[in-house]
N, C-alpha and C positions, 0 to 999 in steps of 0.2 A: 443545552447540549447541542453541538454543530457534529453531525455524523457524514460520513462521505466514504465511497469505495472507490480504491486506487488500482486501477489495472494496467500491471507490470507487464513490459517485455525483458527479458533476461537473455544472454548471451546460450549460447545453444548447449544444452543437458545442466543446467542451474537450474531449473526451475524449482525444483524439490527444495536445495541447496537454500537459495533466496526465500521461497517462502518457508521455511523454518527458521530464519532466523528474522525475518521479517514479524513473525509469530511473536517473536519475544522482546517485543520493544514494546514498551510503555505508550500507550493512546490507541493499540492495534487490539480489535476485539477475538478479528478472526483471520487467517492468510491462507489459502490455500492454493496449490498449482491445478492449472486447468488448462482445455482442451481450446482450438481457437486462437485466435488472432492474441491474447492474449497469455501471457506463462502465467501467472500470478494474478489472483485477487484479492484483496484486501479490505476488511471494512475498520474504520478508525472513528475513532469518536475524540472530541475536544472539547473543553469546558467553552470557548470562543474559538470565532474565524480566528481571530488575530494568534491563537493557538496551535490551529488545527495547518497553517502553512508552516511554522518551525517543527511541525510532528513530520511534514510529509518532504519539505524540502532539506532538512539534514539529516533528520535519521532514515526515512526509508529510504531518499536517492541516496546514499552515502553506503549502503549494503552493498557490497560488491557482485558485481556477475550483472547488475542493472544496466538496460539499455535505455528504456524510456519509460516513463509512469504518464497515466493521463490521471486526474482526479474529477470526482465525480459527487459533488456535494448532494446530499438528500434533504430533498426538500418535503415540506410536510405541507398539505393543499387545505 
């Protein structure tokens, strides 16, 4: 299982907007709006890498009111 948190900027008073429906896409465990350099976090889980970039490059950018996602794989030491 490849897990990574996506933190969203969204166009100004989306944030709520974005992270709810960000919430309801398939591979997104959890999405909440927050405070910071960031509107949105995200944490997404994938069966594979080769998985977990069509979760984050078509469905979450594809959520309108998005500005820019960085992704943030979790790694395990």
């Amino acid at each position: 299982m490849v897990q990574a948190y996506v933190l969203v900027q969204t166009e100004v008073g989306k944030a709520a907007e974005v992270a709810a429906e960000i919430a309801g896409l398939p591979g997104v465990v959890l999405a909440e709006d927050v405070t910071g350099p960031y509107d949105v976090i995200a944490r997404v889980e994938a069966a594979t890498v080769d998985e977990l970039g069509p979760l984050v490059m078509s469905k979450i950018q594809g959520v309108k009111g998005i500005t820019r996602t960085v992704t943030c794989t979790v790694v395990h030491a």
